[in-house]
N, C-alpha and C positions, 0 to 999 in steps of 0.2 A: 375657354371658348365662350363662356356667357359672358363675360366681360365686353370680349370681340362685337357681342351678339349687342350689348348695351350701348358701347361706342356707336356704331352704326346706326341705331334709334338716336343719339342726341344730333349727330350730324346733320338726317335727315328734317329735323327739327328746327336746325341753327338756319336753312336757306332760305327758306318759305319766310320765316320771319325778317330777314336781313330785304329780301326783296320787297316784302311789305311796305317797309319802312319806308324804301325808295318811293315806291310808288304813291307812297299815301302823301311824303311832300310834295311829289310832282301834284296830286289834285290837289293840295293846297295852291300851288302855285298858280293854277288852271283856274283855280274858283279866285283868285284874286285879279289875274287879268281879264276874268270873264267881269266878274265886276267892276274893273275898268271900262271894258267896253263897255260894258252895260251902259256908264254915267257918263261916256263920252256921246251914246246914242239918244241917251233924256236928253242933253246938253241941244241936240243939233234937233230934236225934235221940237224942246217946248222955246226953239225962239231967244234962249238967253242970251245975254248980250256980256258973252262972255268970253276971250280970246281963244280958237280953238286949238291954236296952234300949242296954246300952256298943257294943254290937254292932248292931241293926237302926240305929241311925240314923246313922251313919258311912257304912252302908251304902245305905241311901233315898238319902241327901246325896248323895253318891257319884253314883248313880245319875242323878240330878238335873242333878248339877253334866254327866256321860257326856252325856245328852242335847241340854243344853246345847252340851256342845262339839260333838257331831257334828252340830249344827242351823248352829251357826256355819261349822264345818268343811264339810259340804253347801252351804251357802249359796254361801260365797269359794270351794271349786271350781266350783258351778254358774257364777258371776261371772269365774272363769279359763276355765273351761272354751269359755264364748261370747264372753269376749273373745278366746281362742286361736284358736276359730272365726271370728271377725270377723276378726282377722292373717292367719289363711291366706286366707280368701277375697279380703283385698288383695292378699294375697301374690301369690296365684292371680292372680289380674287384675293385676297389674304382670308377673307372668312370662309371662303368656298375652301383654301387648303388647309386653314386652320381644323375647318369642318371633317376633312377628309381625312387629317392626321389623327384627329379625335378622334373621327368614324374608326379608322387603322387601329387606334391603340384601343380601342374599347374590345374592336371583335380581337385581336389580339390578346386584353386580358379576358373576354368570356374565353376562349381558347383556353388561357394559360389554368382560372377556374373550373371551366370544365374537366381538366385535364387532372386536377389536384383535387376536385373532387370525385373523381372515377379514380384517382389512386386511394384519397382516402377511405371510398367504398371498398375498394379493393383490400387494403389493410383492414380496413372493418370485418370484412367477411373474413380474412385470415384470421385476426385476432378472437372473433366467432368460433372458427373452426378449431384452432388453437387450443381454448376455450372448455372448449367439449371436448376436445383430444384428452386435455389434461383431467377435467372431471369422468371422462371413461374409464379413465386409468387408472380412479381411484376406485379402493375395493369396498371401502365407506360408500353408502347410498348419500346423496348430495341431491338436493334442490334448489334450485334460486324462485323465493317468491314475491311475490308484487306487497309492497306494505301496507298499500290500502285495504286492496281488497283477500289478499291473504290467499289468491292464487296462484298455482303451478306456471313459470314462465319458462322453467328451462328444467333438465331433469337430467341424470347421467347414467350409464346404460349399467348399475348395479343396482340403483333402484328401479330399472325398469324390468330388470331379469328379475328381481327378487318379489315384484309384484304382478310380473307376468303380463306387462302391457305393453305398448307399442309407445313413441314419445309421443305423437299427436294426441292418443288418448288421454293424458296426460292436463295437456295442455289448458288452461282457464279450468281446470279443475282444483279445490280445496284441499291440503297435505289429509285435513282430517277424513274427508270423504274415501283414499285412496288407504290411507294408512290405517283407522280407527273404524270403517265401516261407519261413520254416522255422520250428521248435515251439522253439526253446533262444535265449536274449540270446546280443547280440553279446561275445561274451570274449576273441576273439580279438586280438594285440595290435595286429593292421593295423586292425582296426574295434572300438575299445572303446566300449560301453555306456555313452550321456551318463547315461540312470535312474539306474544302479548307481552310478555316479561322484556323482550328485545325492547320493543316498538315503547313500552314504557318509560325503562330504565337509558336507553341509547345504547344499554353494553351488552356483552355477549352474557348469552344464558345455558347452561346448562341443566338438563333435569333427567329423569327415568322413567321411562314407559311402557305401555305395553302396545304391541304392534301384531298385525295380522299380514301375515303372507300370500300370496295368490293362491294357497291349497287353505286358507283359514286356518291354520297354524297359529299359536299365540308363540308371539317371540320378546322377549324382553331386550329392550334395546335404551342407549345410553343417546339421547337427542339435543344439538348442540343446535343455535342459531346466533349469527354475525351480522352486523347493519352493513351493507349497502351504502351510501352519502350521496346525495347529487351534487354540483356547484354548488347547493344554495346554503349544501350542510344537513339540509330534510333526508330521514330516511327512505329509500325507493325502492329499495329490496333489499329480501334478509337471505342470507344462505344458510340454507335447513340440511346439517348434516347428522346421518343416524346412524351409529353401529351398533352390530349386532354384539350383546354382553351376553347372551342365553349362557353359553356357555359357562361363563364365568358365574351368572347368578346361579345355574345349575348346581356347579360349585363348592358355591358362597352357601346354600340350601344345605348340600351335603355335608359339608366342614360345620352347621349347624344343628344339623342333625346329629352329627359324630358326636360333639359338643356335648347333646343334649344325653347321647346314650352313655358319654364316657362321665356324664355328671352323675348319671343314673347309676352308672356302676361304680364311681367313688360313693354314692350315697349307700346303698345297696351291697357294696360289697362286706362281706366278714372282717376282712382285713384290713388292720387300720389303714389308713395313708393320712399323708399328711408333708407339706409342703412349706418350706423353711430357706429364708432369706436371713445371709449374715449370721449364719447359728443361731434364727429365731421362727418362733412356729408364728407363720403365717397363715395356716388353713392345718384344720384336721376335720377328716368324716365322723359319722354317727360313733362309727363301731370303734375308731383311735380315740374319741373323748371316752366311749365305754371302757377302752382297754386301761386308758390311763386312770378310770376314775374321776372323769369331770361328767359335768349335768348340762355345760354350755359349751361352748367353744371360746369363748371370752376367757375363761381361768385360763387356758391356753396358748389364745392369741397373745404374743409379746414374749411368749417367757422361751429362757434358752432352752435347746434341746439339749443341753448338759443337765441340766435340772431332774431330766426322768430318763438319766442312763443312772446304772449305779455304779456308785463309784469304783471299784472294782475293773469297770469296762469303760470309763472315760476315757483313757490313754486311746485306748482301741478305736474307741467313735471319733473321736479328735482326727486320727490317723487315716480313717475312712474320709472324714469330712476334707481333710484335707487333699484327699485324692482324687476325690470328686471337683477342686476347686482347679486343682493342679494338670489333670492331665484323663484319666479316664471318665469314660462315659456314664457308666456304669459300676458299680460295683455288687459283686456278689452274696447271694444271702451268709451271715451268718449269724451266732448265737449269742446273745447280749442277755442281761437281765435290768429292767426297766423299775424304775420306782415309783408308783402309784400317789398320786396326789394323798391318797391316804394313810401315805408311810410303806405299804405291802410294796413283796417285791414278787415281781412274775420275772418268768424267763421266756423270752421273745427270739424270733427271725425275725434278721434285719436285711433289708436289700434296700438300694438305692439309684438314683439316676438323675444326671445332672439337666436340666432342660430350664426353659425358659420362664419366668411367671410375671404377667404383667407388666414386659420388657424390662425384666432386672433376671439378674441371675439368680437364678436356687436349684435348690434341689427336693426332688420328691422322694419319700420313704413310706415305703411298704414293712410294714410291721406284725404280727400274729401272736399271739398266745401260744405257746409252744410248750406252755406248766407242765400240762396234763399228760401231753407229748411224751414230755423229760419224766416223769414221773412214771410213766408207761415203759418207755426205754430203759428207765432206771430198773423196773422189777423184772422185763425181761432180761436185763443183764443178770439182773441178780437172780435169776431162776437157770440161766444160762450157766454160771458160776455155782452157784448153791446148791445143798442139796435141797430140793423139797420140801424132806420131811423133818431133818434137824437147823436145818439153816445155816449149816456152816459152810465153808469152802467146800465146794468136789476136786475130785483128780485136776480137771484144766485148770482150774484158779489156784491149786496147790502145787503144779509143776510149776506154774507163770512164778509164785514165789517163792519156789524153791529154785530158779533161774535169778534173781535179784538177790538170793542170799546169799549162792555160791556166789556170785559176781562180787557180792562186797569181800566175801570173806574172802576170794582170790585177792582183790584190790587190796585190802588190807591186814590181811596175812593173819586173821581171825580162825576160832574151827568153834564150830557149832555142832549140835545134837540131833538126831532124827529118834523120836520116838514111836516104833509103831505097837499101835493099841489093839488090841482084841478082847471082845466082850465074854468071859467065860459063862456056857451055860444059856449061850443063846437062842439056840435049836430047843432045847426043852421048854423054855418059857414061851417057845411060838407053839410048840405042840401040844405043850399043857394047858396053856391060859387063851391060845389064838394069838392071831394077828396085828388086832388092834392092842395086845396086852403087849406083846411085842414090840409096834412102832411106841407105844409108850415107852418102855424101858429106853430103847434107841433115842427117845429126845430126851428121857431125866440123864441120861450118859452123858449125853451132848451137852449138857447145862453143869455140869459136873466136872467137864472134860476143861470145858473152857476155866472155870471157875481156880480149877489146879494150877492151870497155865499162867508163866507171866503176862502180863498185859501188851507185851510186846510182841507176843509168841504166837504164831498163827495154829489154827489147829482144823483140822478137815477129815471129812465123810468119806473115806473111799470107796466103800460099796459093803453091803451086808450087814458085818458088824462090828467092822476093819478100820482104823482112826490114824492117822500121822498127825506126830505133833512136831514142832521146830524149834530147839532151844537155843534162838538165836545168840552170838556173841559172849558165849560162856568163857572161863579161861582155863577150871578144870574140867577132866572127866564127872568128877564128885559131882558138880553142879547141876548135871542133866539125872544122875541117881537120885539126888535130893527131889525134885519135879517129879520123879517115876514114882515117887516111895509115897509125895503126897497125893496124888492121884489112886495110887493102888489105896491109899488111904479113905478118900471121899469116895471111892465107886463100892469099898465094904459094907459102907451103912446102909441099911434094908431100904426097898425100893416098894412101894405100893403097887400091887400088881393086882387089880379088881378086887380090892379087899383083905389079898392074900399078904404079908410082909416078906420079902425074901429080901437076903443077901449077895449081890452077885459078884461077882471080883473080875479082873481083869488081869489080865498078860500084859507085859510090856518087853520089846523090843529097839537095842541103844544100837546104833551105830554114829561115829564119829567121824569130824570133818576136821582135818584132811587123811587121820589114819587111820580111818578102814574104806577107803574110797576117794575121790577129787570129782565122780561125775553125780549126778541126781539118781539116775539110774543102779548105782555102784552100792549105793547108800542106800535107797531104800530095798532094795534086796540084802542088805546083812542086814537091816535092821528087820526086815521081815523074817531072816533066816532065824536071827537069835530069838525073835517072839517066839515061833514056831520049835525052837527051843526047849523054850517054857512051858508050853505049855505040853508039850512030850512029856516033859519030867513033872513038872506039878506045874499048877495052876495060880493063877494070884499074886504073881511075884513080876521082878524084873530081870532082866539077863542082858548085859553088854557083849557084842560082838565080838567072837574070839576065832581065830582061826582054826582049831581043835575041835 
């Protein structure tokens, strides 16, 4: 259309000067035969004597010819002139519809703009509502803020429950002012500024915080921000998302705590522990360096745990260890003896359990001194067993091995001896001398008794002043008489009794294995019968079991 609009200016242009032209020859022509006449009127006024005739008809002619021309010249401008007027009036009416086409397609495309910008608002607003549908829906508190000025432009309805405000309140308000109660960013280097770390760096930031709630609640929360970009590539806004970790750091606190009390009771506890990777002591507490005899931890870090089992219960531990490696979780206390850095050896409980240490596999052990234990259990066995006051076997511990000797001698087709012993003259030496002169005799007996016996030969206390002896694995009769006769022998020689010297003797009592009995019971009743025997008839001697 401007072009249209241009043509139309030059045209208007081209006629006005085209006509010019014409007419500016005609006054040339005008001012020439004006000057003719002029000189043909000097001519006729000043008298010259000059033919006028040379002169009037040059000049008619002239005149003639003038006419002529500007009738011609009238004409062809009359003929330009209405045909210039015919061009512009096309002219006119091509620009008037050109006009009106243009006019058509302009408000046709404002229409068409209109039209695609009420959609694109319309998508706008969707993609808005969209938008916030989606950040509603998250359970994470989410912000989008302005990057210059670091205020709230948009907010999603978990950070607005969680700080109890409406979204408008929100709005051109600061994360810190809503979140942190106070007017200045976090700068400080315990809580640094994810925005300012964004807007710095261009990349996301994450950091840990502490946050307050609408009720002023302190909450520990995990706070993330993301840049925004415009076209130009400049950050515009960051999105400020926050969850809540309380829980977790709550936790993370307790599992620290546990930490601290469970370090406390490895430090602290009596019993050793100690902690071993690949069969190598990685950790022991206070009271495991004490148990083993170390002054550091160092003599023990590195070294195997074979090194302080004794050899004797290597097999064992080995077996353990491997079963911890193999398949169970745990394994059950039991009793080991440990070798002390200083050569001693203690006797220990062992328990174990397989668990984790500084993401490798080991195992931890629980270990104790159990010496004193053993040593305690060993004397009440042995008071349990013994008697008292001579220290030899009692009745239980003499039935237990009189059941392991009939056993072999059944097994192996053996007979053995029962000897029972009786102290003659033992009532008078407790009523004459007392009690205490009495347990005396009763242990010089016992030291006597044993001393008679083979070394092989068990011999026991059974009450009063009453003794079995065991002649194990004999092959004659003779062999347990021979034992009687030396015993009846050493129990002769005089006894110190407060001062006093006496002589006391003793009874003996034979019964044989397999022929005068096959049970425990069978056997020491003849051998009790034939004592009692003896001592019917005299005193001081021996008597083998006879059925008569």
């Amino acid at each position: 259309m401007l072009s249209a609009i241009l043509a139309g200016q030059k045209m208007k242009r081209l006629i006005p000067d085209e006509l010019l032209g014409r007419w500016r020859f005609m006054s040339m022509l005008m001012q020439f035969f004006l000057a003719g006449y002029l000189l043909f009127f000097i001519i006729l006024v000043s008298n010259f004597s000059f033919p006028t005739e040379l002169i009037t008809a040059p000049v008619f002619l002239g005149g003639a010819i003038f006419v002529l021309i500007v009738i011609k010249l009238t004409r062809d401008t009359i003929k330009k002139v209405r045909q210039a007027e015919e061009n512009l009036r096309l002219f006119n009416e091509s620009l008037e519809r050109r006009v009106s086409d243009r006019t058509r397609d302009l408000f046709l495309l404002g229409e068409s703009l209109e039209r695609r910008v009420s959609d694109r608002t319309r998508d706008l607003d969707q993609l808005r509502a969209f938008l916030q549908t989606v950040l509603d829906g998250l359970h994470e508190e989410v912000m989008i803020i302005d990057a210059d000025t670091f205020k709230i432009v948009r907010a999603n309805a978990a950070f607005l429950a969680r700080h109890g405000v409406q979204g408008d309140a929100v709005i051109g308000k600061t994360c810190h002012e809503i979140t942190h109660n106070r007017q200045d960013l976090c700068t400080t280097p315990e809580y640094i500024c994810p925005l300012l770390e964004t807007v710095k760096t261009g990349g996301h930031a994450t950091v840990e915080h502490v946050h307050y709630d609408a009720s002023g609640n302190k909450r520990y929360v995990e706070v993330s921000s993301s840049p925004i970009r415009d076209a130009n590539g400049h950050i515009a806004r960051i999105v400020h998302e926050t969850r809540d970790i309380t829980e977790r750091r709550t936790a993370e606190e307790a599992v620290r705590e546990s930490e601290e009390r469970y370090r406390r009771l490895i430090e602290l506890s009596p019993d050793g522990i100690s902690v071993y990777v690949e069969g190598k002591f990685e950790f022991v507490n206070p009271a495991g360096m004490r148990l083993l005899g170390a002054t550091h931890a160092d003599q023990l870090i590195g070294m195997s745990v074979l090194d302080v089992v004794h050899p004797d219960y290597a097999e064992i531990e080995k077996a353990r260890m491997q079963q911890l490696e193999n398949s169970a979780d745990r394994v059950s206390w039991t009793e080991e003896k440990y070798v002390r850095l200083d050569g001693s050896v203690i006797d220990v409980e062992v328990a174990g359990v397989r668990f984790s240490y500084q993401g490798k596999p080991a195992m931890q052990a629980i270990f104790r001194d159990i010496t004193e234990r053993k040593l305690a259990a060993q004397r009440i066995e042995h008071l349990a067993l013994h008697d008292p006051l001579t220290g030899l076997p009692n009745r239980m511990l003499f039935f237990d091995r009189l059941k392991q000797v009939l056993a072999v001698a059944k097994r192996n087709r053996n007979i053995f001896a029962l000897l029972y012993i009786d102290v003659d003259d033992f009532k008078f030496v407790n009523d004459t001398y007392g009690h205490e002169a009495g347990d005396r005799l009763l242990q010089e007996v016992s030291k006597r008794l044993v001393s008679g016996m083979r070394e092989s030969d068990p011999i026991a206390r059974m009450g009063g002043d009453e003794f079995v002896g065991i002649c194990r694995m004999i092959t004659t009769p003779e062999e347990a008489e021979i034992v009687a006769r030396k015993i009846i022998a050493i129990q002769s020689e005089p006894f110190d009794l407060k001062g006093h010297r006496r002589s006391i003797g003793v009874s003996i009592g034979i019964s044989l294995y397999p022929l005068d009995g096959e049970d425990a019971e069978t056997l020491l009743n003849r051998a009790d019968e034939a004592m009692y025997r003896v001592k019917k008839d005299s005193k001081g001697r021996y008597l083998r079991y006879s059925k008569q």
